[in-house]
C-alpha positions in Angstrom: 9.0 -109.4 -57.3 10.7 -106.4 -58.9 9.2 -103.2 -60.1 9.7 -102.0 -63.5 12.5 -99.2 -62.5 14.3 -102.2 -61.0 13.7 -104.8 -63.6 15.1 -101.9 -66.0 18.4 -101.8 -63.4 19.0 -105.5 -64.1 18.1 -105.3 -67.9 21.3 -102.8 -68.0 23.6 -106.2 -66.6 22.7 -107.7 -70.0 23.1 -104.8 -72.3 26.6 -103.9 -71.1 28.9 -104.4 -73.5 31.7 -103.0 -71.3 33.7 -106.0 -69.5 36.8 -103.7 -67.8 36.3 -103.7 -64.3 36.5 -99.8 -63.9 33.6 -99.3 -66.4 30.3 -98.6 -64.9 27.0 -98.1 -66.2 24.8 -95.3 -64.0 21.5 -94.0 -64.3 18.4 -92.9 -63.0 16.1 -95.4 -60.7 13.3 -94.1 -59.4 12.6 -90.2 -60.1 10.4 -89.3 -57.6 9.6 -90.4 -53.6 6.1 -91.3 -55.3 7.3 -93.3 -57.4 9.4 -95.3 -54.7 7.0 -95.5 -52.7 4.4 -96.9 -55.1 7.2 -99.7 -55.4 7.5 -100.2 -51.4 3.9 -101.0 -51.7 3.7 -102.9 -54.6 5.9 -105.0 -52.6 9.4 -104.8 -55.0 12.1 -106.5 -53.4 14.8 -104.3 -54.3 13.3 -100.7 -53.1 11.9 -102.3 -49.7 15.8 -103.4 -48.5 16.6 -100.0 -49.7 14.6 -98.4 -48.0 15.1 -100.4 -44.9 18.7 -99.4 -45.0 17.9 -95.7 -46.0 15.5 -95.7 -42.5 17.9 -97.1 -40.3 19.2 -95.0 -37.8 19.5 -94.9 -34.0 17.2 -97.2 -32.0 14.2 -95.1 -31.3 14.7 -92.1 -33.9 12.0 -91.8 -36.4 12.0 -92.8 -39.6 13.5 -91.0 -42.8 11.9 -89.2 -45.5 11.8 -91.0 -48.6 14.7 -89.7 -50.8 13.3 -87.1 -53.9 14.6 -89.9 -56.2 17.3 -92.2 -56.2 19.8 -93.9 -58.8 21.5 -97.5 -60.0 24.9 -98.0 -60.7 26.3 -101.1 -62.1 29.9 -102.3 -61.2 31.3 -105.3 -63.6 33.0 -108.0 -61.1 36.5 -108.1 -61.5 37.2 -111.4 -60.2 33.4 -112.7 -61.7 33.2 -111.9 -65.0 28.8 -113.3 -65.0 28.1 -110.9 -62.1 27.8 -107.2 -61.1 27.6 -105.3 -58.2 24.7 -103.2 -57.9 23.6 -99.8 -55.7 20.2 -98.6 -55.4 20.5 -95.1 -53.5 20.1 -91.7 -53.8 21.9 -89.9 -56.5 25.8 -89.5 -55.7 25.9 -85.5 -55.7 30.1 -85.6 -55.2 29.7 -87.2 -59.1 32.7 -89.6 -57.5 31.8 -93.8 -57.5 34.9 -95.2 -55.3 35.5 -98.7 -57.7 34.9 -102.2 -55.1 36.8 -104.8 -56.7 35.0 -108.4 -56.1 32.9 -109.1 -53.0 34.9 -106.4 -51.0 32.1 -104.4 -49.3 33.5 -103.8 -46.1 34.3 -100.5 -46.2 32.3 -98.7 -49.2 32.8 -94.5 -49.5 31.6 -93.2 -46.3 28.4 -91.1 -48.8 27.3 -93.9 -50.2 27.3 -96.6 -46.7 23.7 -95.6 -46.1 23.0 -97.0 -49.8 21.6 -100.6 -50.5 24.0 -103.1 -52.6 23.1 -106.3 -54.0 24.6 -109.0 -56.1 23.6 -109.4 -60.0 24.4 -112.7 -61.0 23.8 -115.9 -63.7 21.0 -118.2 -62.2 21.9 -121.5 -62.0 20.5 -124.7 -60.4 23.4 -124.9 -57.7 22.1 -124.3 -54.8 19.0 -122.7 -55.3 17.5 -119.9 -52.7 14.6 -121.4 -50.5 10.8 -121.3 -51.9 9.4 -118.4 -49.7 6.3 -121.4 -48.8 9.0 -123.3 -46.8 9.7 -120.3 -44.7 7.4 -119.5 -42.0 6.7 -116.1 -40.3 8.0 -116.8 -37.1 12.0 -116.8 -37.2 11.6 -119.6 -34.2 9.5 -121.8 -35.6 9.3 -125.5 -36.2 11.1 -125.5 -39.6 13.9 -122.9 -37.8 14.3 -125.3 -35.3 15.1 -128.7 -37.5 17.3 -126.3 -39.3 19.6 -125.0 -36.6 19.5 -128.5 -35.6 21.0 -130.1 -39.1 23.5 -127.3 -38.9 24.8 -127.9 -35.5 24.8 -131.8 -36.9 26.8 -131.5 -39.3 29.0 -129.3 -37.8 29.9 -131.9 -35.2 29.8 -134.7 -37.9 31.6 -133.7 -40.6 33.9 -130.3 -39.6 36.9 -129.8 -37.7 35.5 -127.0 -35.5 36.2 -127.9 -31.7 33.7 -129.9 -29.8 31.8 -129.2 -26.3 32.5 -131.1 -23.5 31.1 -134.7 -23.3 32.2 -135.6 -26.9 35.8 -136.4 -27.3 37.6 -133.6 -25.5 38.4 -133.4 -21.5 35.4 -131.4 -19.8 35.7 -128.2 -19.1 32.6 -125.8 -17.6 32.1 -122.7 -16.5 32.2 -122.0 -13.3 28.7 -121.5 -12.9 25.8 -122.0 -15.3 22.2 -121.6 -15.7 19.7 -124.8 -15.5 16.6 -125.5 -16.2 14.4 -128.1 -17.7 15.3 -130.4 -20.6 12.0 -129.8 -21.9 10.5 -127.1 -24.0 9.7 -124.4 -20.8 6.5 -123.7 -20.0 7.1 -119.8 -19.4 4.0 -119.9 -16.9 6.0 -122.4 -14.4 9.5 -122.7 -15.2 12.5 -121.8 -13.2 16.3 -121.8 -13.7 18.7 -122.4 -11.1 22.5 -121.0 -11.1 25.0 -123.8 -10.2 28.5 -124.4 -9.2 29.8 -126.9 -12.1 32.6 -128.3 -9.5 29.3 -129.8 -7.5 26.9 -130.4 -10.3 28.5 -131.2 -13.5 26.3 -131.1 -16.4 26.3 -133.8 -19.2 24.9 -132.2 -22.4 27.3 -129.6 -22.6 25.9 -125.6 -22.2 25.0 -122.7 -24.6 26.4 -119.2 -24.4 24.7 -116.1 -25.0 26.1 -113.4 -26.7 23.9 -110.1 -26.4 23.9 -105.9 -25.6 23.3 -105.2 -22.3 22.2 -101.4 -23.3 21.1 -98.6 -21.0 19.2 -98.9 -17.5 18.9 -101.3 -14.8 20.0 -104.9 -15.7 19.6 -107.9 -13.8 22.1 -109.5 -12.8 23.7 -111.7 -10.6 25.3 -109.9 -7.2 25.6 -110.6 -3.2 21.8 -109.5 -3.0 20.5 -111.9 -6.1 22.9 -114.9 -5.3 20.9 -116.8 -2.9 17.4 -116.4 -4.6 19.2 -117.7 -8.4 20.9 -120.7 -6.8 18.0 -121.6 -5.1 15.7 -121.4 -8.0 14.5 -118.3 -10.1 10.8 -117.5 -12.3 12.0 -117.7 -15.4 9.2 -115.4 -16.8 11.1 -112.8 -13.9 14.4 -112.7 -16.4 14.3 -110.2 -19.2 12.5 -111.6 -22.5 15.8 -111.7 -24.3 17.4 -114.5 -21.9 13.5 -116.1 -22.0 14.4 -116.5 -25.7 17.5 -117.4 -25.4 16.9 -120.4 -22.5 13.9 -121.4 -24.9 16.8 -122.2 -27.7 19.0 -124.0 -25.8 15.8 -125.9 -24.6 14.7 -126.9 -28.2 18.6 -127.7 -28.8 18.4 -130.2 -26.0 21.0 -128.4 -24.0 19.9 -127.9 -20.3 22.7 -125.2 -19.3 23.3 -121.7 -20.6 26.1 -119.2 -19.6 25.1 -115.5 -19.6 27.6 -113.2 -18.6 25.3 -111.3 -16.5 24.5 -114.1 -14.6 26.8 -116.2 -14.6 29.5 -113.3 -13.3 29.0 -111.6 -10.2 28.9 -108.2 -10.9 29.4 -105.6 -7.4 31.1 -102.8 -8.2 32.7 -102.5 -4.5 34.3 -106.0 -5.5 35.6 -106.8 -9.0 37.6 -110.0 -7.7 34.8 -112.8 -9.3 35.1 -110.5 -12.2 38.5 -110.3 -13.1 38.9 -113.8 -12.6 36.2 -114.9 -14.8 37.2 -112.6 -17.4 40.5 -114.5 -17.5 38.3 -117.2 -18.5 37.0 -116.2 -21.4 38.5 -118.1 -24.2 37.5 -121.7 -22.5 34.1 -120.4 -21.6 33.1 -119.8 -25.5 35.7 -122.4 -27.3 34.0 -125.1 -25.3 30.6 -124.3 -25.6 27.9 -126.1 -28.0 26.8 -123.2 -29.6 26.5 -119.8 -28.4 23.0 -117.9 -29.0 23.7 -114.3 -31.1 21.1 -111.9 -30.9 22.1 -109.3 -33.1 19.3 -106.6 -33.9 18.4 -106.6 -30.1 19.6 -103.1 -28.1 18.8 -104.5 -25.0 17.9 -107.3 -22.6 14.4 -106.3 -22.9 13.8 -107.0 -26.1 13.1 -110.2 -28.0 15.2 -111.6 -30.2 12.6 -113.7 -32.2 10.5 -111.6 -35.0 8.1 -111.4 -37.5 8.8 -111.6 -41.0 7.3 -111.9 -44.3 8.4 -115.2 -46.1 7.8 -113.6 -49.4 10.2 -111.0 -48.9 13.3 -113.4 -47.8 14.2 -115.3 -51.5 15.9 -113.2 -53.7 13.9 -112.5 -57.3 15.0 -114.2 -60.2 14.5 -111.9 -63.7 15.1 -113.1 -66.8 16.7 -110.2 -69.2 16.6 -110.0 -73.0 20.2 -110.0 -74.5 21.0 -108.6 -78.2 23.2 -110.4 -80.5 25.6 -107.4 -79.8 26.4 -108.7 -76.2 25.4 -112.0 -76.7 28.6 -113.7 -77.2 30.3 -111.9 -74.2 27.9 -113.2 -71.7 27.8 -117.2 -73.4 31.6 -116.9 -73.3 31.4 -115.6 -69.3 28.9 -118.1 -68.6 31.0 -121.0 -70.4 33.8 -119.7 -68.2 31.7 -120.1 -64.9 30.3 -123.5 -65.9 33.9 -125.0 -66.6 35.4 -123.7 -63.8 32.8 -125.2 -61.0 32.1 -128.4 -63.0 32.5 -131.6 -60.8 35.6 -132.7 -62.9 37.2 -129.7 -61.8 37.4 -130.4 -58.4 36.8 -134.0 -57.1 37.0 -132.9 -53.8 34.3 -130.5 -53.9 30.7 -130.8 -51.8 27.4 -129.4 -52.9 27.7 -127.3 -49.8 30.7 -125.9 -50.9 29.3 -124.2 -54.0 31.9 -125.8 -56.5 30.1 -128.4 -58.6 27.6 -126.5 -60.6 25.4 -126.5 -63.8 23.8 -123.5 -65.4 20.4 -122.8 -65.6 21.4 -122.5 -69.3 20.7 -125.5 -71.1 23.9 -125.9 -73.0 22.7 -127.7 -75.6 20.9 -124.8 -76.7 22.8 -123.4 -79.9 24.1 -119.9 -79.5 21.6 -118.2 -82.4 19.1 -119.7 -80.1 19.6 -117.9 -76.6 17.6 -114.9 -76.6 17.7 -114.3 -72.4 19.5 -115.0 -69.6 18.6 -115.5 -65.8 19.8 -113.6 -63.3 19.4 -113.6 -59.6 19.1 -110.3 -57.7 20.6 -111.1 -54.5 20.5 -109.6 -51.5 23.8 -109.5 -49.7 22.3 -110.8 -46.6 25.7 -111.7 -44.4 25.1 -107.8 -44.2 23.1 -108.1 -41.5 25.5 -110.4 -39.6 29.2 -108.6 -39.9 27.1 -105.4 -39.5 24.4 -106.2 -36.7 23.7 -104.0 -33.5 25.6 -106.8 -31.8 28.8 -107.1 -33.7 29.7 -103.3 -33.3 30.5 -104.2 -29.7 34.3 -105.1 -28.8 33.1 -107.3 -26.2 31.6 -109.5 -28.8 34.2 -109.5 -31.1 36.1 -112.3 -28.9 33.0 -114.2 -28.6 31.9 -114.6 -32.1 35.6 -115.2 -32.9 36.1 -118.2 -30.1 32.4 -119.9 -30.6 32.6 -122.9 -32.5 29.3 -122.9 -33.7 27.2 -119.6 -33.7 23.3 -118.8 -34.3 22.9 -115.3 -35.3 19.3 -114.2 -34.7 18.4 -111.5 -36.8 15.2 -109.3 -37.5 13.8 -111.4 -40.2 16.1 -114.4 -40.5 18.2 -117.2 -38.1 22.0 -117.5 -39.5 24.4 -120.1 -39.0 28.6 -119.6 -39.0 30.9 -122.1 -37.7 34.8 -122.3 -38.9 33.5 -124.1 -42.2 30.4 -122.9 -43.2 28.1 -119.9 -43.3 24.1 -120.5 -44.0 21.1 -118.9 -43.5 17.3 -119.7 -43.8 17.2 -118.5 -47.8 20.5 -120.3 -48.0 20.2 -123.5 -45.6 23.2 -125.2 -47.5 25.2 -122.3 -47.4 25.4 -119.2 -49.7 26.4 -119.4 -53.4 29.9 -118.5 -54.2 28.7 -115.0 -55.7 27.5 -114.0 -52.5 29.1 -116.0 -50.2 30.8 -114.3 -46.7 34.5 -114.0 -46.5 34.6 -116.7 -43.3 35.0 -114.7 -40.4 35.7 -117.9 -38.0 38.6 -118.9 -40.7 40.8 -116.6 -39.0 39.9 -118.3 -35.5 43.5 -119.2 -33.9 42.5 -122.8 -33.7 41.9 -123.1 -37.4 44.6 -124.4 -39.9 44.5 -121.2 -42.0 46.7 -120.5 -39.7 49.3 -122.5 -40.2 53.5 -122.2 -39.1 55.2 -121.7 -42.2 58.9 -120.4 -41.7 59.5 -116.9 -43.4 62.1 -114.6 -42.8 60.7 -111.8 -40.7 61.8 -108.5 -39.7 63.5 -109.2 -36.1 63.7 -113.2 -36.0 64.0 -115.9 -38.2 61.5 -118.2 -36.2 58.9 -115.6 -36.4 55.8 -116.3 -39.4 54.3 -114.0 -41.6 50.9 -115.5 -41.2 51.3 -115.5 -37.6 51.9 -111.6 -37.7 49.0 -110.7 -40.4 46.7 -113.2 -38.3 47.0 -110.7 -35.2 47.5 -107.7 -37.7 43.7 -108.7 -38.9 42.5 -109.2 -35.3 43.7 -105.3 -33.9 41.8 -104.0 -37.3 38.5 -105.8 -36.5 39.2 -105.4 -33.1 39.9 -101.8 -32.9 37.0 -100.9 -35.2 34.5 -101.7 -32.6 32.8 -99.7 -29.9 33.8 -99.6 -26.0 31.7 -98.8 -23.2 34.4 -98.8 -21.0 38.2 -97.8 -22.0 39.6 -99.7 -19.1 38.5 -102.9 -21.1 40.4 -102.3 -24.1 42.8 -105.7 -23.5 40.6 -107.7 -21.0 38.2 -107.7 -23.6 40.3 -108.9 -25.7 42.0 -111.2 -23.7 40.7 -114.8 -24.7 41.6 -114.1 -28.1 45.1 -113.7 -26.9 45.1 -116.0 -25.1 44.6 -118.8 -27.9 46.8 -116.9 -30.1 49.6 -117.4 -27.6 49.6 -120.8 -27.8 49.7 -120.8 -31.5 52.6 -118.2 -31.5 54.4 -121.3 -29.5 54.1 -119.1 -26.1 55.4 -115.8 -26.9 54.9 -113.2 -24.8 52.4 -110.6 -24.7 53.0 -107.5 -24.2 50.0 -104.9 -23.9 48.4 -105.9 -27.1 51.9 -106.9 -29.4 54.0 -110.0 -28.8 57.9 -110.0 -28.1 58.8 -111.8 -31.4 59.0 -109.0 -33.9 58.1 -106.4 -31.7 60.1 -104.0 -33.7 57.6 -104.4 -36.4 54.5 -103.8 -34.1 55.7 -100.6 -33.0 54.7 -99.5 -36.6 51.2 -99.2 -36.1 49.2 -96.0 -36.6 45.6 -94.6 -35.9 42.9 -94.0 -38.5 41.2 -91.2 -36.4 42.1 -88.4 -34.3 40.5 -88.6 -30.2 41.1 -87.6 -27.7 44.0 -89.7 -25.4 42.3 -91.5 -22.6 42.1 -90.4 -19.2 43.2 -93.5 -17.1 46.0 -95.2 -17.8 45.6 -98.9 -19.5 49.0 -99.2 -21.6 52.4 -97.9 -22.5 51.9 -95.4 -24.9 54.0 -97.7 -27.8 51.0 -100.3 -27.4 47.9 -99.2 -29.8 46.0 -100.5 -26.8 46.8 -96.8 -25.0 44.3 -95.4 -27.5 41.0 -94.9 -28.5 39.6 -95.6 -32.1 40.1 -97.8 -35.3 43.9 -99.2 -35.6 46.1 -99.9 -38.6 48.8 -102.0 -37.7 51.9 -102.8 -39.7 51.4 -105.6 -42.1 54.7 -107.6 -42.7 55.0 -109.5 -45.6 56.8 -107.5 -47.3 59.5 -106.8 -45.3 62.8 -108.3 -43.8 64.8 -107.5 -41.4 67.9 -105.4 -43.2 65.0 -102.8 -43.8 64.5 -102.1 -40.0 66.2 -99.3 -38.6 65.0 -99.3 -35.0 66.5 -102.6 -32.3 64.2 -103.4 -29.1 67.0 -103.7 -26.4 64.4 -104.4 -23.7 60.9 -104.1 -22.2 58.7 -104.7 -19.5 55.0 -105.1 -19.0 53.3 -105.4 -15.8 50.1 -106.5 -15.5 47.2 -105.5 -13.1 46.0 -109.4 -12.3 47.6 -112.8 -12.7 45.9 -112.8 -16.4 49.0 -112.2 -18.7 47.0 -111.3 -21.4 44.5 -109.0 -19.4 45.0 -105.5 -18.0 48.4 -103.7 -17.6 48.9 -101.2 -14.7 52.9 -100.1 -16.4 54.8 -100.8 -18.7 58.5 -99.5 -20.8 60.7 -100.4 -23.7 64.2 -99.4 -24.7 64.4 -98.5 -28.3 67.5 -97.9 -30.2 67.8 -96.0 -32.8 68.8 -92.7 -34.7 66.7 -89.8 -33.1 66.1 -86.8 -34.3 64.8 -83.3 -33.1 61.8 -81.8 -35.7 59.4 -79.2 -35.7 56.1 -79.6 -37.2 54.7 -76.3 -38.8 51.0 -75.7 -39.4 50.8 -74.7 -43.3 48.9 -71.1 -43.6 45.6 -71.9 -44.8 46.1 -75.7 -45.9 45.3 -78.9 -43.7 48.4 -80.5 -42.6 52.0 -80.3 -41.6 55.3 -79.2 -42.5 58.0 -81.3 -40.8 61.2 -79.4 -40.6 64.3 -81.1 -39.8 67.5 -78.2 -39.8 67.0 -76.7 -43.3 64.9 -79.9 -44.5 61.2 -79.4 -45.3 58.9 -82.0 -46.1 55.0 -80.7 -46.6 52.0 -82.9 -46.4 50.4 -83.7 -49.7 47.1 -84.9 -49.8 46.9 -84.3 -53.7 48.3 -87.1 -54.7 47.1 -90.7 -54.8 46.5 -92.3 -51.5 49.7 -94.8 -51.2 51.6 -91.6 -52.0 51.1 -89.3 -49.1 53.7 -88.0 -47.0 51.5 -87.1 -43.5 51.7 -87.3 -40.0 49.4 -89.3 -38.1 49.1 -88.5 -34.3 48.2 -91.2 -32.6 45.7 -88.8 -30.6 44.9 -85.6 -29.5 47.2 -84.2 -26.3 44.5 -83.2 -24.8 40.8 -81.6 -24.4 40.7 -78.2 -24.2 44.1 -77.3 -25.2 45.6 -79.8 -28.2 48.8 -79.1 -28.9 48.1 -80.7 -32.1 46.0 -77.7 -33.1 49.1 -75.0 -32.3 50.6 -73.2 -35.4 53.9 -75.2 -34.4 55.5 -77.8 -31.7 58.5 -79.5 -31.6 58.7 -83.1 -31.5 61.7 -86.1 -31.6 61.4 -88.6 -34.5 63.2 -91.9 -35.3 63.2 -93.3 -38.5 61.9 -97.1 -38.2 62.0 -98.5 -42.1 63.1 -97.2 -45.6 61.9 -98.7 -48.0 63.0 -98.3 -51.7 58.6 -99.0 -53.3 57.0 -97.4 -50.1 56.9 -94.7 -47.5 59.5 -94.5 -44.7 57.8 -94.8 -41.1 58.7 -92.7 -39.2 58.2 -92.9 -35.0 57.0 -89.5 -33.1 58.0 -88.7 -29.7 57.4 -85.9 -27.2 59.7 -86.2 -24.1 58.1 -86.9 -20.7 61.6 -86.0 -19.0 64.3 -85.3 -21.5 67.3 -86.2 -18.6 66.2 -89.3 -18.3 65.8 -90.2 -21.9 62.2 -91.1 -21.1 59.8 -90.0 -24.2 56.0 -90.9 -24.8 55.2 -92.1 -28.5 53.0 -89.3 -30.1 52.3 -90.7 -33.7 54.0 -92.0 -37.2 54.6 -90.1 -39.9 54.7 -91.4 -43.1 57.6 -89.5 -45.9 58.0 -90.2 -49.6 60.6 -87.6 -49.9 64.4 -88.6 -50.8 66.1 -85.7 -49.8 63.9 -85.9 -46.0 64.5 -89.4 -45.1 68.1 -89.1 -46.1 68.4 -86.4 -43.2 66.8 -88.8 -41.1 69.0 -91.7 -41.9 72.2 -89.4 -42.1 74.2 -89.2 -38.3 75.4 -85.1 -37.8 77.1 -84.0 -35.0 74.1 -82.6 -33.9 72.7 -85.9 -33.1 75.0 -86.4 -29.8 73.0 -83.3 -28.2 69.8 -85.2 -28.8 68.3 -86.5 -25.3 68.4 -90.3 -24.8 69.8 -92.9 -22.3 72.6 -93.6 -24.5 74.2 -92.4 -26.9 77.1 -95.2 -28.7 77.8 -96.0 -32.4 75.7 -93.2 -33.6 72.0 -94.3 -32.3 70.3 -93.5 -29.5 69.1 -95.5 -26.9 65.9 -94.1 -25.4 63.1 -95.3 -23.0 59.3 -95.1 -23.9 56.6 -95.0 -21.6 
């Protein structure tokens, strides 16, 4: 149900007359905390996600006050022209609402992230939400069960996501796995034994468990535990999260799980097993039958099985008056909608798929006849998937990415995501198109979205600009997620590689880039400033050498006349026989025109000014956001003292692409010993002035003083570390 404050929220959807996707239609929700919180317990959809969302915090910390009051704001859809989006929070004190075009919710302002959204759209009879009566309070239950089941089915049946051993593929296991009963464990008596797969090779494939390990003392498997788990361990002695997870493979009918924890040994006075399992990575999920997600859990301790209340689950449906003002607008959007996911319109279409439709709207209904319209306040629920406890962790990134087939446990529902489809106990045949997910696993390097198609990229004709993006896509998400430990920044990323290697026909990898258009790589910058790692883990040119969210260079836009910078050579060495794991060195010869600047702190002002002779370019941040001139360090120098924080330094900089639409990028190097022509890359600068990048494109006399390995034809040849 919906309170009235809500109910008047969704009312708005059908008064607006506005249909330009930068209109929006704002006002107040709820005026007071009482008020809200006679809502909350009058059980109103709508304010109890809210609130949830408004009380989330750290695990542990106490809940929030309710807000003083809090607001609506209606967005028209750009790319839906029957739906809206819709944020309950409160009021937005900067008097700024940052437009989100479509179902792009990713990154909302950082002020309003702690806000609820939902989706506003036409009921129709597509695909309806589940009755609450069919769902029952337990999220493992018996109805949970058939489900997951029929998902995993049809997976296997009818999609081209890869299969687990013992179907149609050569076996592959683990090197060790779990075991236990192929009955439904009776937690009083079970056990679970870990065995060596080259002496007892399974024959119903294995689950995988993807999990936090959190704070404290873990369990796990060592010199001391070894003996006792292969001989046979009390299941009720493992912590309740792998109980839960053992009892799902059980009622899967899948008698072997892989747990990292216990499946790896894990001394620290010997990382040998280690490192050579982690090299394993990309077979031990890509072959598995489904791995096991529990995403709200902190810790091995906890449960990932919940409580819920069924009611709450289904979205509300409320059916809005319209006036003969804004009648005709929303018949000729919902015509629009009807024709467009009509069976005829796509032959090839499945229910599942969310293309043949018919509105609730009985369209033989004459127009002076329609007085309401139905709309479905929906929770954007793949929320609580992309942006669980569980997928903020790096480590996890890989395996949610390799799994074929994935169950996401979450606090008050089960989800499903494989390659083709994305489900959920309120959606069991997958989400409507309003709300649906973009597909994570689509980007999987196995999958045919993917595909070679020849382009003409920057440094070789052979190289694909969907190959490029693909990995582009993979160092964002990538980057953007939390790292216990530095020194894993490309082990834990190495399966992924690893696959993506083989699709980019063997290239090589080279800390975190790839040899074919390397010169393009280079271009990447960082979206925050950290401080620079202690230990070393990767040439300073690789974003791998630092901490925090990455953007890389995107490239279809560009072609190779446009690059001023030539990789002669480089060299990567890595720590372990795993060419896509750890580095311990690495160097590349860059060519190129480089140039001697000073950056100047501006008296009183945030930013730079980059002076090059009797050139000065200045920061502006005043401007729109594509037209910035700034300098982006790829890190602070250092803890105590940055040199980033002086009044001036002097840097060397090489200009790397000019382009006539966009920003020149421009490299930034400090020298690590200027005799030697051996420099450290410091950051990217990004210039929209003429007269500046001219200077930096322009060869002087001056230049030939500049230190490099060679100077010839006007460039310099240079060596970064």
């Amino acid at each position: 149900m919906l309170c009235d404050r809500c109910q008047y929220a969704v009312q708005q959807a059908a008064d607006f007359e506005g249909s330009h996707p930068d209109e929006l239609r704002t006002g107040p929700h709820h005026l007071t905390s009482a008020s809200l919180k006679q809502a909350l317990d009058g059980g109103c959809y709508a304010c109890n996600l809210l609130w949830k969302r408004l009380s989330q915090g750290q695990s542990g910390s106490p809940p929030r006050d309710l807000p003083d009051s809090t607001e609506y704001v209606l967005y028209p859809n750009e790319f839906s022209p029957e739906a809206y989006d819709l944020r309950l929070g409160p009021p937005d004190s900067t008097g700024e609402e940052n437009r989100l075009h479509g179902q792009n919710f990713a990154t909302p302002p950082r002020r309003l992230r702690e806000n609820k959204w939902f989706k506003l759209y036409f009921a129709t009879d597509n695909n309806p939400p589940s009755d609450h009566a069919k769902i029952l309070p337990a999220t493992w239950s018996g109805g949970s069960i058939s489900l997951a089941k029929r998902w995993i089915s049809n997976c296997l049946n009818f999609h081209h996501c890869s299969r687990p051993p013992g179907t149609d593929n050569p076996s592959w296991y683990p090197t060790r796995l779990l075991s236990f009963t192929s009955h439904r464990p009776s937690l009083e008596s079970s056990n679970i034994r870990l065995i060596e797969t080259k002496d007892a090779v399974p024959i119903n494939g294995y689950t995988t468990l993807s999990h936090c390990w959190g704070q404290g003392v873990h369990f796990t498997l060592n010199k001391q535990t070894h003996a006792a788990l292969a001989a046979g361990h009390p299941l009720t002695s493992l912590p309740r999260l792998f109980q839960d997870a053992i009892q799902v493979s059980c009622d899967l009918g899948i008698t072997h799980i892989w747990i990292d924890s216990l499946c790896i040994f894990q001394d620290a006075d010997d990382k040998s097993d280690w490192e050579r399992e982690a090299s394993l990575m990309q077979k031990v999920y890509s072959n598995s039958y489904c791995n096991i997600s529990a995403l709200h859990c902190g810790h091995s301790s906890e449960s990932m099985f919940g409580v819920r209340d069924p009611t709450m689950l289904p979205p509300p449906v409320f059916e809005a008056n319209v006036s003969d003002e804004v009648k005709p607008r929303l018949i000729d959007a919902i015509y629009k909608v009807w024709e467009s996911r009509a069976p005829w319109s796509n032959q090839n279409s499945t229910k599942q798929e969310g293309v043949a439709v018919t509105s609730a709207l009985s369209w033989e209904e004459t127009e002076s006849s329609i007085t309401s319209f139905k709309y479905i306040l929906a929770d954007l629920m793949w929320d609580d998937v992309d942006k669980g406890l569980l997928n903020t962790r790096a480590w996890v990134f890989q395996e949610r990415l390799l799994s074929p087939r994935i169950l996401h446990f979450g606090a008050s529902q089960v989800f499903w995501e494989c390659c083709r489809a994305s489900a959920s106990e309120v959606y069991p045949d997958g989400f409507p198109e309003n709300i649906e997910p973009v597909r994570y696993k689509s980007n999987q390097p196995s999958q045919p979205i993917v595909r070679k198609k020849k382009s003409r990229d920057i440094d070789s004709d052979l190289a694909t600009i969907q190959e490029m993006n693909y990995w582009a896509d993979i160092v964002t998400n990538y980057t953007a997620c939390n790292l216990t430990f530095g020194s894993d920044k490309l082990i834990a990323l190495s399966g992924v590689a690893s696959l993506a290697r083989d699709l980019m026909g063997g290239d090589e990898y080279l800390a975190g880039l790839w040899r074919r258009g390397l010169g393009s790589q280079l271009l990447w910058w960082a979206d925050s400033l950290v401080a620079r790692p202690g230990e070393y883990r990767a040439p300073s040119w690789s974003w791998a050498a630092v901490d925090g969210p990455i953007s890389p260079n995107q490239y279809g836009y560009m072609d190779r006349d446009k690059l001023l910078i030539t990789v002669d050579a480089v060299d990567v060495r890595c720590s372990t026989e795993n060419l896509t794991g750890s580095v311990s060195d690495g160097w590349l010869r860059l060519r190129g025109l480089l140039k001697r600047v000073r950056l100047m702190r501006r008296p009183g002002q945030a930013g730079w000014s980059v002076v090059l002779g009797d050139l000065v370019v200045e920061e502006d941040r005043s401007r729109e956001i594509m037209l910035w001139t700034t300098v982006l360090f790829d890190s602070k120098n250092g803890d105590d003292d940055d040199e980033w924080e002086r009044e001036e330094c002097t840097l060397f900089c090489m200009i790397a692409s000019d382009f006539e639409d966009l920003s020149a990028r421009v490299l930034l190097f400090q020298a690590v010993d200027a005799n030697a022509g051996i420099f450290r890359r410091v950051g990217l600068a990004l210039i929209w002035d003429q007269m500046f990048r001219r200077g930096l494109r322009e060869k002087s006399r001056e230049d030939k003083g500049v230190p490099c390995v060679q100077y010839m034809d006007g460039l310099h040849l240079i060596c970064i570390v």
